[in-house]
MDTraj code that builds the backbone (N, CA, C; nanometers):
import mdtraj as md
import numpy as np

residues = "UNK UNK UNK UNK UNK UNK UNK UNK UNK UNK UNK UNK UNK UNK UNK UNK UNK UNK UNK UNK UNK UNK UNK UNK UNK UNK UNK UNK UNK UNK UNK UNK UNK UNK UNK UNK UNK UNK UNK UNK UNK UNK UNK UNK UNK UNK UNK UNK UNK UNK UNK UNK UNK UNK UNK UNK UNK UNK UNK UNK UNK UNK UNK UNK UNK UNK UNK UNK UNK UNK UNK UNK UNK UNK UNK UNK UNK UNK UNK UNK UNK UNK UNK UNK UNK UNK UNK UNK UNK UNK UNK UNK UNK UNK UNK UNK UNK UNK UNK UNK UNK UNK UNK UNK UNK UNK UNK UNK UNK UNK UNK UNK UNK UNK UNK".split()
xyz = np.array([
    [-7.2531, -14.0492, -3.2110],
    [-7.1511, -13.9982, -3.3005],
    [-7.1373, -14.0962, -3.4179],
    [-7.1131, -14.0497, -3.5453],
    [-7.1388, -14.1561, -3.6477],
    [-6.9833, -14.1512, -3.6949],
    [-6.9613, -14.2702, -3.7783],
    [-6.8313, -14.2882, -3.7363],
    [-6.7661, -14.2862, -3.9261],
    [-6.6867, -14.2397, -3.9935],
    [-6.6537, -14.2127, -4.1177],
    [-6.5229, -14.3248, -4.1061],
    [-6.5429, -14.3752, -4.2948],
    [-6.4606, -14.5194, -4.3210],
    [-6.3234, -14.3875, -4.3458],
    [-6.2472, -14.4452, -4.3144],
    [-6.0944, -14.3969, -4.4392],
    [-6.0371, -14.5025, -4.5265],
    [-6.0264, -14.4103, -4.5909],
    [-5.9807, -14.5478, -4.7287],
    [-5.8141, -14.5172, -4.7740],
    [-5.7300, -14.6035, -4.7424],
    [-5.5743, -14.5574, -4.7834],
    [-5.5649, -14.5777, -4.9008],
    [-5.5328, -14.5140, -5.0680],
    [-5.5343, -14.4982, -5.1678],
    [-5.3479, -14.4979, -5.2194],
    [-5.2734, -14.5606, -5.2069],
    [-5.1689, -14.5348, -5.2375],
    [-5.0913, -14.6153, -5.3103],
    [-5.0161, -14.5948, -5.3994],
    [-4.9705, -14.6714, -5.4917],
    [-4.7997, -14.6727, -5.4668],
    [-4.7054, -14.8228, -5.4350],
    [-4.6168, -14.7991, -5.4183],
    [-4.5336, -14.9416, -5.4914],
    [-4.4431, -14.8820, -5.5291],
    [-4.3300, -15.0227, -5.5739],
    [-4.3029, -15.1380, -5.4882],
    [-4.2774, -15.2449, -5.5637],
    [-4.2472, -15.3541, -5.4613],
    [-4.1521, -15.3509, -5.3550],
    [-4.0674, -15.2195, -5.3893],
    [-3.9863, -15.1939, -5.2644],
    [-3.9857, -15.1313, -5.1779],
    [-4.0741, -15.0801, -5.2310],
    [-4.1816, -15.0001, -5.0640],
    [-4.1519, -14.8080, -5.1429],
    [-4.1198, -14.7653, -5.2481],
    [-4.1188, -14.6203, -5.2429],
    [-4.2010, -14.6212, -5.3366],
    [-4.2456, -14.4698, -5.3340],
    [-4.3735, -14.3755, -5.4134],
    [-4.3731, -14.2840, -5.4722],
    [-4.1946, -14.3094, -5.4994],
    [-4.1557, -14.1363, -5.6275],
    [-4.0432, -14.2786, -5.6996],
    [-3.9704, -14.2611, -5.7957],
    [-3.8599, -14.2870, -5.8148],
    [-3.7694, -14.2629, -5.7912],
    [-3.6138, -14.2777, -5.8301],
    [-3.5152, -14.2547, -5.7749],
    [-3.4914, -14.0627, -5.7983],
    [-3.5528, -14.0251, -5.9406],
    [-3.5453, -13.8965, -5.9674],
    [-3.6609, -13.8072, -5.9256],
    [-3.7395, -13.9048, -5.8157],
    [-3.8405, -13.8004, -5.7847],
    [-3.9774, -13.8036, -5.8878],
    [-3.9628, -13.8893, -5.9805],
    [-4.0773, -13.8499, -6.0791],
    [-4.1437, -13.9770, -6.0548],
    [-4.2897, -13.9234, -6.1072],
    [-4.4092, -14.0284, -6.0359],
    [-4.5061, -14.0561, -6.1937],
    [-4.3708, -14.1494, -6.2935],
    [-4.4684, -14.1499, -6.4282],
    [-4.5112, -14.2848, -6.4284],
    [-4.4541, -14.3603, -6.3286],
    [-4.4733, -14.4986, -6.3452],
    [-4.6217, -14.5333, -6.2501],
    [-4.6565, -14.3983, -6.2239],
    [-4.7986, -14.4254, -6.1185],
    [-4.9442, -14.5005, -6.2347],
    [-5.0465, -14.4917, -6.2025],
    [-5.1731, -14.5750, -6.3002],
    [-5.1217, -14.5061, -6.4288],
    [-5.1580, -14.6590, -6.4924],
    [-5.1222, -14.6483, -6.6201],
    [-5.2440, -14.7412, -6.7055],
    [-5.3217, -14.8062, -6.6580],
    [-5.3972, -14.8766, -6.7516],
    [-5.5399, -14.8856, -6.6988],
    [-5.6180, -14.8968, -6.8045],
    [-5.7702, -14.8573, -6.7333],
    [-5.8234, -14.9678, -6.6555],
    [-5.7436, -15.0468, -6.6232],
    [-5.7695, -15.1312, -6.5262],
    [-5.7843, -15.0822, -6.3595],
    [-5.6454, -15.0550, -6.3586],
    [-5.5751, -14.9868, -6.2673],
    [-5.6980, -14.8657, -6.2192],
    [-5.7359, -14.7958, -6.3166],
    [-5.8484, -14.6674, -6.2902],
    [-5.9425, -14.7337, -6.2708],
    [-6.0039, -14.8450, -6.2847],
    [-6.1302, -14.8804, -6.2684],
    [-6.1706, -14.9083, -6.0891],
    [-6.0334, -14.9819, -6.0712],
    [-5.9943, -15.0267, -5.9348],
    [-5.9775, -14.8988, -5.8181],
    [-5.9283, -14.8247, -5.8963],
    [-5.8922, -14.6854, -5.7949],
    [-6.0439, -14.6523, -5.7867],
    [-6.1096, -14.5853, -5.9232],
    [-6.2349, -14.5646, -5.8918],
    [-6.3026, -14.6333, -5.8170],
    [-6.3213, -14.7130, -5.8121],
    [-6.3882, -14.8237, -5.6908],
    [-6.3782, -14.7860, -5.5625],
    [-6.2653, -14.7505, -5.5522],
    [-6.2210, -14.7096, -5.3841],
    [-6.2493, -14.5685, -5.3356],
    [-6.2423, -14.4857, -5.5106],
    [-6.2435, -14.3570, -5.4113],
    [-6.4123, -14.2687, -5.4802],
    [-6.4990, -14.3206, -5.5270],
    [-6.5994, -14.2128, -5.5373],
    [-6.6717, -14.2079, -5.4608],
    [-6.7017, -14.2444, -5.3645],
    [-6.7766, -14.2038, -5.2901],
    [-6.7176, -14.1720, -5.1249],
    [-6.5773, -14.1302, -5.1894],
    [-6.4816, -14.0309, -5.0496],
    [-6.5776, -13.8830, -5.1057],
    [-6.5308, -13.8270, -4.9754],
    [-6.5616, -13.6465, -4.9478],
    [-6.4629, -13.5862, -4.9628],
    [-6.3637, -13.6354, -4.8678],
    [-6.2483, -13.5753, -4.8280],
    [-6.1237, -13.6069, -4.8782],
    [-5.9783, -13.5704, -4.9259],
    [-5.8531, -13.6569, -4.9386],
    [-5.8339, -13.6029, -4.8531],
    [-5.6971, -13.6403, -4.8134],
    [-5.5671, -13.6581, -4.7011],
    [-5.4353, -13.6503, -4.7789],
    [-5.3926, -13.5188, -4.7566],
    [-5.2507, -13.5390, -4.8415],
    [-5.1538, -13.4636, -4.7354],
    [-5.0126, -13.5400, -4.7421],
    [-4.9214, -13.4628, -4.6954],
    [-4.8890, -13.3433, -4.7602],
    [-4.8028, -13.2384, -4.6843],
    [-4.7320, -13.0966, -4.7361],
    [-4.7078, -13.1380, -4.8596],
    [-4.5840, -13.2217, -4.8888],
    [-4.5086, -13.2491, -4.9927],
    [-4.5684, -13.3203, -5.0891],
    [-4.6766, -13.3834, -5.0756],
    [-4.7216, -13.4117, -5.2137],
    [-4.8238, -13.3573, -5.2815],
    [-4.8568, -13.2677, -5.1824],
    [-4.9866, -13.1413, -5.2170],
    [-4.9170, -13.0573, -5.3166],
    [-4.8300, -13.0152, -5.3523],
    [-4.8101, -12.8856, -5.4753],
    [-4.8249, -12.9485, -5.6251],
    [-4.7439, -13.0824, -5.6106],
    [-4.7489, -13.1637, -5.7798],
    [-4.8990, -13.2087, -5.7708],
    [-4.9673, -13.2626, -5.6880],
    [-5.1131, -13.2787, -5.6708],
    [-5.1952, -13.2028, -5.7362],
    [-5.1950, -13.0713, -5.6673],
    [-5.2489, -12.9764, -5.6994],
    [-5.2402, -12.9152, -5.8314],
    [-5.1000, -12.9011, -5.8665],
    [-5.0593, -12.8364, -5.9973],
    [-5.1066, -12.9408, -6.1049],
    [-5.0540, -13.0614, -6.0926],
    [-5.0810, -13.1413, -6.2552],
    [-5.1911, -13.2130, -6.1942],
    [-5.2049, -13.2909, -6.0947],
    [-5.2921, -13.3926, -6.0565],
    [-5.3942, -13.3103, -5.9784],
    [-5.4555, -13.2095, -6.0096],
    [-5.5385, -13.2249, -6.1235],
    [-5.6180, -13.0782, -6.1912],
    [-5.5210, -12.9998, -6.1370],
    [-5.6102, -12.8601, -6.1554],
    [-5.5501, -12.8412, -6.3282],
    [-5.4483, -12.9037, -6.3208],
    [-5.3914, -12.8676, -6.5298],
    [-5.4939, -12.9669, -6.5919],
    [-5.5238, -13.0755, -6.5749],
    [-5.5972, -13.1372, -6.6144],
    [-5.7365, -13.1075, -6.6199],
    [-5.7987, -13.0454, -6.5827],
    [-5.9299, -12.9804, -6.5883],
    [-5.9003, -12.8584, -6.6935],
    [-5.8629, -12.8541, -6.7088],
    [-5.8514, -12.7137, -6.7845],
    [-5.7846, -12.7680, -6.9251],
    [-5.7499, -12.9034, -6.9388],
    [-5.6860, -12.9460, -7.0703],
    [-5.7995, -13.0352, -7.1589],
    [-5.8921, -12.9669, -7.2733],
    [-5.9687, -13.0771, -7.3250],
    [-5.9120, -13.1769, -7.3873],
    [-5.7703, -13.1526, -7.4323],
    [-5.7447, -13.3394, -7.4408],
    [-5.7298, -13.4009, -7.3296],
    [-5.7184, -13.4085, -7.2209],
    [-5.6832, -13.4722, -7.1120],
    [-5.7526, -13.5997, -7.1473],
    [-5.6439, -13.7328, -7.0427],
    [-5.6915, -13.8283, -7.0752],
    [-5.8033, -13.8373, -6.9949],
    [-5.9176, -13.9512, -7.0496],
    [-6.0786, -13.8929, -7.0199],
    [-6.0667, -13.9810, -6.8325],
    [-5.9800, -14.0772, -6.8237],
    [-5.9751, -14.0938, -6.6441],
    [-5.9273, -14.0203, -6.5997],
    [-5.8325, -13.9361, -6.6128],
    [-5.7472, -13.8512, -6.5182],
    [-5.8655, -13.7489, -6.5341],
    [-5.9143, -13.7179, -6.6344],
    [-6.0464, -13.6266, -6.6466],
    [-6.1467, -13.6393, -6.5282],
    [-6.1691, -13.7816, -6.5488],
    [-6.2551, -13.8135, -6.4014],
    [-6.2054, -13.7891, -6.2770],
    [-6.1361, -13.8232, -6.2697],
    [-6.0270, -13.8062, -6.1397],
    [-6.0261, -13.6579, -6.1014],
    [-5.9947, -13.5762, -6.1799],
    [-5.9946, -13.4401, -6.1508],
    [-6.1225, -13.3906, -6.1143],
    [-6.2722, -13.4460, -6.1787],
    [-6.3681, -13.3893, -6.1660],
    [-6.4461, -13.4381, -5.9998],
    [-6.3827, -13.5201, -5.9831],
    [-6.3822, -13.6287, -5.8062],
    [-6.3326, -13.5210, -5.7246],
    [-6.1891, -13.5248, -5.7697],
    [-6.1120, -13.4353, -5.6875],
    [-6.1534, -13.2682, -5.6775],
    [-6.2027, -13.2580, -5.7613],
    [-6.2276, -13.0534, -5.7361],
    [-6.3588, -13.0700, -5.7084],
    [-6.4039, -13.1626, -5.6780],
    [-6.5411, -13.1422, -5.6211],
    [-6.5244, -13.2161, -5.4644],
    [-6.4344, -13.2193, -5.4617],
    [-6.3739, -13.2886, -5.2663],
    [-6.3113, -13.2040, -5.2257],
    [-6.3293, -13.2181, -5.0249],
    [-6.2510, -13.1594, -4.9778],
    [-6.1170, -13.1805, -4.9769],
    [-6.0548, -13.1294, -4.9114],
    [-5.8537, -13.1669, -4.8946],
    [-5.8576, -13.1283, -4.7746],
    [-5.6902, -13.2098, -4.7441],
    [-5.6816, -13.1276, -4.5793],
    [-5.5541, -13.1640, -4.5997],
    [-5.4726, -13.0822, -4.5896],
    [-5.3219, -13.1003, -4.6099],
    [-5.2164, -13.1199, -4.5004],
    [-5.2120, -13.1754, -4.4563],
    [-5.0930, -13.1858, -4.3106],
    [-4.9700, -13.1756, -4.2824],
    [-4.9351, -13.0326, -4.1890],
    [-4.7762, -13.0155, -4.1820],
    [-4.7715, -12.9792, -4.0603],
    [-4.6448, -12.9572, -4.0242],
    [-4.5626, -12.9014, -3.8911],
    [-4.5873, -12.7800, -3.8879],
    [-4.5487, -12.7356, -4.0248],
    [-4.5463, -12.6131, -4.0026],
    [-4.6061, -12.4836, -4.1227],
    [-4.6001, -12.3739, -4.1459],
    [-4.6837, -12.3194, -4.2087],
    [-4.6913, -12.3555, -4.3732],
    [-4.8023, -12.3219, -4.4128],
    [-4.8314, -12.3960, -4.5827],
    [-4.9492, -12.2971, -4.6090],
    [-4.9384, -12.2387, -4.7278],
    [-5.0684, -12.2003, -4.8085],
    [-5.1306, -12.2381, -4.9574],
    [-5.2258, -12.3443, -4.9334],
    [-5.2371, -12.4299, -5.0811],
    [-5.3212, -12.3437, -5.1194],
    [-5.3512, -12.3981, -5.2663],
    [-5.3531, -12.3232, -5.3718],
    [-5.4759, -12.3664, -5.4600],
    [-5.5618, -12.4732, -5.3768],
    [-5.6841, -12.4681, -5.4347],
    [-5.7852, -12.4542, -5.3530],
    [-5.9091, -12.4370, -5.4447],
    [-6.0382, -12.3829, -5.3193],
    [-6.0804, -12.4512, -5.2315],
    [-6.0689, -12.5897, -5.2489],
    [-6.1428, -12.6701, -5.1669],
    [-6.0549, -12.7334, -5.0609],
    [-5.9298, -12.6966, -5.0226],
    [-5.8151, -12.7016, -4.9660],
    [-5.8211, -12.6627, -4.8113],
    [-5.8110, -12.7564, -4.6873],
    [-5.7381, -12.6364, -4.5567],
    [-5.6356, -12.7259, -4.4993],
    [-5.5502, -12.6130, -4.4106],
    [-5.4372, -12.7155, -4.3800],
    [-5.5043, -12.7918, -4.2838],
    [-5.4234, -12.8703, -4.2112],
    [-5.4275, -12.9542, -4.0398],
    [-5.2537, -12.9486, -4.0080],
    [-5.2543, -12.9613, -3.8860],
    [-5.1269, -13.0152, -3.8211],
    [-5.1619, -13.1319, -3.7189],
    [-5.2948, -13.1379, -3.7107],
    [-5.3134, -13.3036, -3.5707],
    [-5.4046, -13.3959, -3.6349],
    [-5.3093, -13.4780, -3.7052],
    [-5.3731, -13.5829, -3.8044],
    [-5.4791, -13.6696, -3.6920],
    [-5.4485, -13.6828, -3.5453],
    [-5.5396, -13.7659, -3.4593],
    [-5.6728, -13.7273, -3.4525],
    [-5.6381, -13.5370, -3.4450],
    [-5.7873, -13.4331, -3.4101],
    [-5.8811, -13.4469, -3.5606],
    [-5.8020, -13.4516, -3.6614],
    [-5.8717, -13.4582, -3.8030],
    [-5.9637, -13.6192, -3.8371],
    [-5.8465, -13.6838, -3.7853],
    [-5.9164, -13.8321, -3.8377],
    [-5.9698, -13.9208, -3.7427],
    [-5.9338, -13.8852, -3.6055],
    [-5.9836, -13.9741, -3.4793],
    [-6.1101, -13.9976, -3.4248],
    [-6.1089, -14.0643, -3.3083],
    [-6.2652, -14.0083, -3.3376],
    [-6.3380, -13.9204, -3.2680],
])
top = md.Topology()
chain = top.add_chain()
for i, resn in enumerate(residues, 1):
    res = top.add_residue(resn, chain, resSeq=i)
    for name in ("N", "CA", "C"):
        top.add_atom(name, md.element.get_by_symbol(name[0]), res)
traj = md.Trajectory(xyz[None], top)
């Protein structure tokens, strides 16, 4: 059985949260540094891993609007072109129907990622 790396990709404040206080996520990569480093980690993933709840803003701006915007900025450009060419697997309790092609749910994060 051959055995697949996971790579945790997540970006969080020094105080440990990953939205702001209003929920908005503008303070996420901001400098092409920052993208160079992410890229590093994630091109040569297959798959993401996203929870329910962060799968719809994911999906919607990060990154399916962005493919479809020729100004887009040209990393998030990349990023999108990573991402719609990867799988997803979205994980909940309970029922969910996402909204892009390359998308399926899970509910047993152990059966998905274990070994």
């Amino acid at each position: 059985m051959s055995q697949r790396k996971l790579i945790l990709s997540v970006q969080v404040t020094l105080d440990g949260y990953v939205a702001s206080p209003g929920e908005d996520m503008d303070w996420l990569i901001n400098s092409d540094e920052e993208w160079v480093d992410l890229f590093k980690d994630i091109e040569a993933a297959d798959t993401y891993l996203l929870g329910r709840k962060m799968y719809p803003d994911y999906s919607r701006y990060y990154w399916q609007s962005v493919l479809r915007n020729p100004d887009s900025d040209p990393n998030e450009l990349k990023f999108a072109k990573l991402a719609d060419a990867s799988q997803h697997v979205v994980f909940t309790r309970g029922d969910f129907k996402p909204d892009w092609k390359n998308t399926r749910v899970a509910h047993d994060l152990v059966g998905e990622v274990g070994d």
